[in-house]
C-alpha positions as CSV (number, residue, x, y, z in Angstrom):
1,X,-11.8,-27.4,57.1
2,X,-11.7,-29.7,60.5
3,X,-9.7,-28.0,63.0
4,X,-9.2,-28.9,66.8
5,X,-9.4,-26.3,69.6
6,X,-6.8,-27.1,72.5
7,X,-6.1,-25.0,75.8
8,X,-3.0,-24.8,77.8
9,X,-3.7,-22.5,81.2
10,X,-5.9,-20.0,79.2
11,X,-3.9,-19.7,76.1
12,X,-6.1,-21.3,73.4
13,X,-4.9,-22.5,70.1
14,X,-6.7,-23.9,66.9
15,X,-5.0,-27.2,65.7
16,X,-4.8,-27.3,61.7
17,X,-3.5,-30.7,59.5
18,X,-2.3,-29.2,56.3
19,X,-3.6,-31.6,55.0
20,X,-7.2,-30.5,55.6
21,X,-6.7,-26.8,54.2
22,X,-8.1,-25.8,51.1
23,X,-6.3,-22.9,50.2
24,X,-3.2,-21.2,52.1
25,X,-3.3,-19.3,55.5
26,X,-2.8,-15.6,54.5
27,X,-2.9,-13.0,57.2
28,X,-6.3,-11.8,56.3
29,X,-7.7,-15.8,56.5
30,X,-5.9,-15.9,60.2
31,X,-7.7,-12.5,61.2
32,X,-11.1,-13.8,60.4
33,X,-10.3,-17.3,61.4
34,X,-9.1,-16.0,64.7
35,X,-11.6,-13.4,65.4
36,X,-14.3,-14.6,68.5
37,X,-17.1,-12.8,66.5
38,X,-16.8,-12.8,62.5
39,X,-15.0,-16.4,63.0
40,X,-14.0,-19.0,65.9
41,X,-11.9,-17.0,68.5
42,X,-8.5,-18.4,69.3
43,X,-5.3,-17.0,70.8
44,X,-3.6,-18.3,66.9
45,X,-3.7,-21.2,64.4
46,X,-1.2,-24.5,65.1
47,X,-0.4,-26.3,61.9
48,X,0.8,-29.3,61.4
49,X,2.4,-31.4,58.6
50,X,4.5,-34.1,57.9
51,X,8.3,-33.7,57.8
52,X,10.3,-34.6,54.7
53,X,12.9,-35.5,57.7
54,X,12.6,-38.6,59.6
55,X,14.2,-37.6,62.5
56,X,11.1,-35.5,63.5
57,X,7.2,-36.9,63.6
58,X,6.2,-33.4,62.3
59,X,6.5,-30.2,61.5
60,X,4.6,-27.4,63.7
61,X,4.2,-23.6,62.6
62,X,2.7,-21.0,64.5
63,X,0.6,-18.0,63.5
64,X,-0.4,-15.5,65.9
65,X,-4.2,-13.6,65.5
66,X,-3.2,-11.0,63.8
67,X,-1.7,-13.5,61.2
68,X,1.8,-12.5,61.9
69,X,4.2,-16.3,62.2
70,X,5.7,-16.9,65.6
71,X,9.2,-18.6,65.8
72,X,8.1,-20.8,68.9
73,X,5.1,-21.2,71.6
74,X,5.7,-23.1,74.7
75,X,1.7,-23.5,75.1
76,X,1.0,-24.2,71.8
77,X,3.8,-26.7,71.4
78,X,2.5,-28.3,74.3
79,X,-0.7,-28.7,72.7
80,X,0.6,-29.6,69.2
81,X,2.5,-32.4,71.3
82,X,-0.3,-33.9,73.1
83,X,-2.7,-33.5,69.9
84,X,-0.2,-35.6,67.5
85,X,0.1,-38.0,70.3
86,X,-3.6,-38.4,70.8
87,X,-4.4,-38.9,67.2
88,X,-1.6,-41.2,66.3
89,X,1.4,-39.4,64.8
90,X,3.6,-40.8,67.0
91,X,3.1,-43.9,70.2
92,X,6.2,-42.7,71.6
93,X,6.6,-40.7,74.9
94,X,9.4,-38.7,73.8
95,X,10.2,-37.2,70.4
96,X,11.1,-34.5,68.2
97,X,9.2,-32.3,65.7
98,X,10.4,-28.9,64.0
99,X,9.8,-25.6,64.7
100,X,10.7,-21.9,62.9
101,X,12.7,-21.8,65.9
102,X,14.7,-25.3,65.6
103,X,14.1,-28.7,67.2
104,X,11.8,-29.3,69.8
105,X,11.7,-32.3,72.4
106,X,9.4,-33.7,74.5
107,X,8.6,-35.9,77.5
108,X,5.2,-37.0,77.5
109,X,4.6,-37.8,81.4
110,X,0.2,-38.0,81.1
111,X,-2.3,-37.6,78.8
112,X,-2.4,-33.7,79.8
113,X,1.0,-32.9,80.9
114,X,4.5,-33.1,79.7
115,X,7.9,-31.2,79.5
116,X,9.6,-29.7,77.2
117,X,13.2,-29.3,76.4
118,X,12.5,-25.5,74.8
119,X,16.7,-25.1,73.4
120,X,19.4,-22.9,75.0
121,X,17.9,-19.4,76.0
122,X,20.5,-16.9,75.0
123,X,21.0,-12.9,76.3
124,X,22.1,-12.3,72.8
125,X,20.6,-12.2,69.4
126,X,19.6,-10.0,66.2
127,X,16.2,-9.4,67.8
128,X,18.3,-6.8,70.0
129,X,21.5,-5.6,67.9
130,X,22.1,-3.4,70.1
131,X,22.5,-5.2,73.3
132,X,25.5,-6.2,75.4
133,X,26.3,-9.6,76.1
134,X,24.3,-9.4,79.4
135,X,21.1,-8.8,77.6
136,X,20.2,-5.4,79.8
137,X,18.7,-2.5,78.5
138,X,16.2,0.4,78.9
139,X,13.0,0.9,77.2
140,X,10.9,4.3,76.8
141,X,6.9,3.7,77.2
142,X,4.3,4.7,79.0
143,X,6.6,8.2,79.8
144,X,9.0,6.5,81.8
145,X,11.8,4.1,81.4
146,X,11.9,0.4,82.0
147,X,14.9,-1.5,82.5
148,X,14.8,-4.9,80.9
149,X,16.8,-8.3,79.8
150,X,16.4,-9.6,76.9
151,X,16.2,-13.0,76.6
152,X,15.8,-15.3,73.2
153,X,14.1,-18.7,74.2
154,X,12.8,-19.3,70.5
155,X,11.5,-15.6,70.2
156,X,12.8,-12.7,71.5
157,X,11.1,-11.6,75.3
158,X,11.8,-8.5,76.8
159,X,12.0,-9.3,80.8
160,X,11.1,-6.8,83.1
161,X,11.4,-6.6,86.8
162,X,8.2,-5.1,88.0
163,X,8.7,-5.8,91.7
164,X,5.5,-4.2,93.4
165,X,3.8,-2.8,91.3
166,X,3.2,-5.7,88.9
167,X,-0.5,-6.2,89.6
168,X,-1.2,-2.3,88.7
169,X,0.6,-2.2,85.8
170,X,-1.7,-1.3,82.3
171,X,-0.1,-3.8,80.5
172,X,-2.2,-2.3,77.0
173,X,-0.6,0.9,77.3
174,X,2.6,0.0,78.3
175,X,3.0,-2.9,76.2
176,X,2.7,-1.9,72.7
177,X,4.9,0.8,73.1
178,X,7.9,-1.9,74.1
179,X,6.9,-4.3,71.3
180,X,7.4,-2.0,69.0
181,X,10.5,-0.4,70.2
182,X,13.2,0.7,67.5
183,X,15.9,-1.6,70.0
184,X,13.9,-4.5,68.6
185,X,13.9,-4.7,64.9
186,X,11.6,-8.0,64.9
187,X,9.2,-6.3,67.5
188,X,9.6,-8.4,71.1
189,X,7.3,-10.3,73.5
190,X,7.2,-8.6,77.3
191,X,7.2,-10.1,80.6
192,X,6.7,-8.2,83.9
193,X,7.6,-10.2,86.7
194,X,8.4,-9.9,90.6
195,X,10.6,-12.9,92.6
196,X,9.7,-14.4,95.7
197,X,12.0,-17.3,96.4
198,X,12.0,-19.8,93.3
199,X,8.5,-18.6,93.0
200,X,7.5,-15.5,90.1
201,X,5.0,-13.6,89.4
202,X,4.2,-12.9,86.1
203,X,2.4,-10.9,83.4
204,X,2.5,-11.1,79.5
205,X,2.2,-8.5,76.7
206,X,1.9,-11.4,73.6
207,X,3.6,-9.7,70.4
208,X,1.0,-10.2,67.7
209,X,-1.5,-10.7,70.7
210,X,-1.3,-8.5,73.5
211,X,-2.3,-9.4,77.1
212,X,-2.3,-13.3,77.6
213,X,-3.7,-15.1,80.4
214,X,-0.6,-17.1,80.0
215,X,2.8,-17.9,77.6
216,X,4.8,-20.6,77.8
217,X,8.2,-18.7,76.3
218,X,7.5,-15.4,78.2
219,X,7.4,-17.7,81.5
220,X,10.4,-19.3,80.0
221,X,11.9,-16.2,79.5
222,X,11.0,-14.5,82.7
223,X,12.5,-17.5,84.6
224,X,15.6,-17.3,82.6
225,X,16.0,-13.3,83.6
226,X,15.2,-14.3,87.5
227,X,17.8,-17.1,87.3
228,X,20.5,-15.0,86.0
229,X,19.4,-12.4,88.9
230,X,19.7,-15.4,91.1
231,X,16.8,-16.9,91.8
232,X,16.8,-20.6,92.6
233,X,16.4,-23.3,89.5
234,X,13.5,-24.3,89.2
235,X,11.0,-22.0,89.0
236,X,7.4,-21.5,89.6
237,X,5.8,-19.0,87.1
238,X,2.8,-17.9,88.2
239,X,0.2,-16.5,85.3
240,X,-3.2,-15.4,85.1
241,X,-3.9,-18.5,83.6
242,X,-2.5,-21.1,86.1
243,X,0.9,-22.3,86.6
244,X,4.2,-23.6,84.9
245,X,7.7,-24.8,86.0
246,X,10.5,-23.8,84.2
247,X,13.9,-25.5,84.9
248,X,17.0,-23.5,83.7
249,X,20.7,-25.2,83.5
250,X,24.1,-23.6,84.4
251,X,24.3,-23.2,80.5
252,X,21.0,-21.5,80.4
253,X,19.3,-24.7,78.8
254,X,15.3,-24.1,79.4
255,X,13.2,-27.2,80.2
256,X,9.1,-26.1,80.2
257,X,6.4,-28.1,82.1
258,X,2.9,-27.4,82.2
259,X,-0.5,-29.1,80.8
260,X,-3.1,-28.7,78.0
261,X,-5.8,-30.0,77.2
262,X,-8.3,-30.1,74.1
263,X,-11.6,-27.9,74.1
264,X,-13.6,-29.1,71.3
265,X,-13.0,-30.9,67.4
266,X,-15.3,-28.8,64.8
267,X,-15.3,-28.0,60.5
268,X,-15.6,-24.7,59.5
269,X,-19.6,-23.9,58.2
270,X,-19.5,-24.2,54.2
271,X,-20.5,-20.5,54.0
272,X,-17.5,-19.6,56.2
273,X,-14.8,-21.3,53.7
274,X,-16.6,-19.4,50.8
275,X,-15.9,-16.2,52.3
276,X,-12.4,-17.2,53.8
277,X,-11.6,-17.9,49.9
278,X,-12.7,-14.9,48.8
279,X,-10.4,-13.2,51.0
280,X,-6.9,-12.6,49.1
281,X,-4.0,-14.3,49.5
């Protein structure tokens, strides 16, 4: 199996043609796959195919390490974009391929950069059935109460203001305990963030992953939940793992620009693929 490893700030993805499997990604061949000791390491798989659909050069899904499927990934979509450009898919600098989470559009601007139109963020959804039209909340964990914003931008974040204490926080305590929340049925992503200006600071707790150096949608959606507390549009996000710009409209339209980059092109060890077929579907 030939597979591509890509990084965008940190947040490192192994690129898959369906074409080159040989046999189907079940959760158990994503754990091993995935794991950096029993297999290669990566943040999740990105696989691509062909759509039936001409009005998109492809079709992208999303599996996170713990072989769970992710509606969207800002970082990974990034690097899906730039691989299918590199290797011929498509000579054009802006088009669209499909997603669990709908259409995605982007704006090649380099070889490593480009933006993408991420879809209308949204403060309501069935990812938090109870909420109010605002998106706000409060969330038990760690044995105190956090209050939040949900925000869908693809997947479901869970925003939280963290002001000063942000950089203390123990995200792998805290954080499971919000993913897996009864107020969110599908479990949710969680951002921590703190404003300065049209500048944020932010942390994120990766469902299906946990601590990230970096996500494109948690940026996304921590910019939307600053914006609609009034910070400026746009907006540097500051991660671990470098830095994005999010741009949010009146209408809460969520434009994502960042880089990535590929790491290495490799083919999984006979030996490997025998035991990754052994492993039930």
């Amino acid at each position: 199996m030939k597979f591509e490893k890509w990084q965008a700030l940190g947040n490192d993805y192994l690129i898959v043609e369906e074409s080159n499997l040989p046999w189907s990604l079940s959760e158990a061949r994503i754990q091993m796959i995935c794991d950096p000791h029993f297999g290669v390491g990566s943040d999740g798989i990105l696989l691509i195919a062909p759509s039936e659909d001409e009005r998109y050069v492809a079709v992208l899904r999303i599996f996170n390490p713990d072989g769970s499927e992710a509606e969207l990934s800002g970082n990974g979509a990034r690097e899906a974009i730039l691989y299918l450009r590199r290797h011929g898919w498509t000579h054009e600098d802006s088009f669209t391929m499909l997603t669990n989470s709908g259409p995605v559009t982007p704006h090649i601007t380099s070889e490593r950069t480009c933006s993408v139109e991420m879809g209308r963020a949204s403060t309501v959804s069935e990812d938090f059935p109870s909420g109010g039209d605002d998106g706000l909340g409060s969330v038990a964990a760690d044995g105190r109460q956090w209050d939040f914003r949900h925000v869908n931008v693809g997947n479901p974040q869970c925003a939280i203001e963290a002001d000063a204490a942000l950089e203390g926080l123990d995200l792998s305590r805290i954080g499971p305990e919000i993913e897996n929340s009864g107020l969110f049925p599908n479990r949710t992503n969680v951002s921590f963030f703190r404003v300065s200006g049209s500048r944020i600071r932010t942390r994120i707790f990766e469902r299906g992953v946990g601590e990230t150096l970096s996500s494109g949608t948690g940026a996304s959606g921590a910019a939307v939940a600053a914006f609609l507390g009034g910070a400026p549009s746009p907006i540097t996000v500051e991660l671990d793992g470098g830095e994005l710009l999010v741009h949010v409209s009146d209408d809460l339209d969520v434009t994502l620009t960042g880089w990535a980059e590929p790491i290495m092109s490799g083919e999984l060890a006979p030996e490997f693929v025998k035991t990754l077929d052994g492993l039930s579907v």
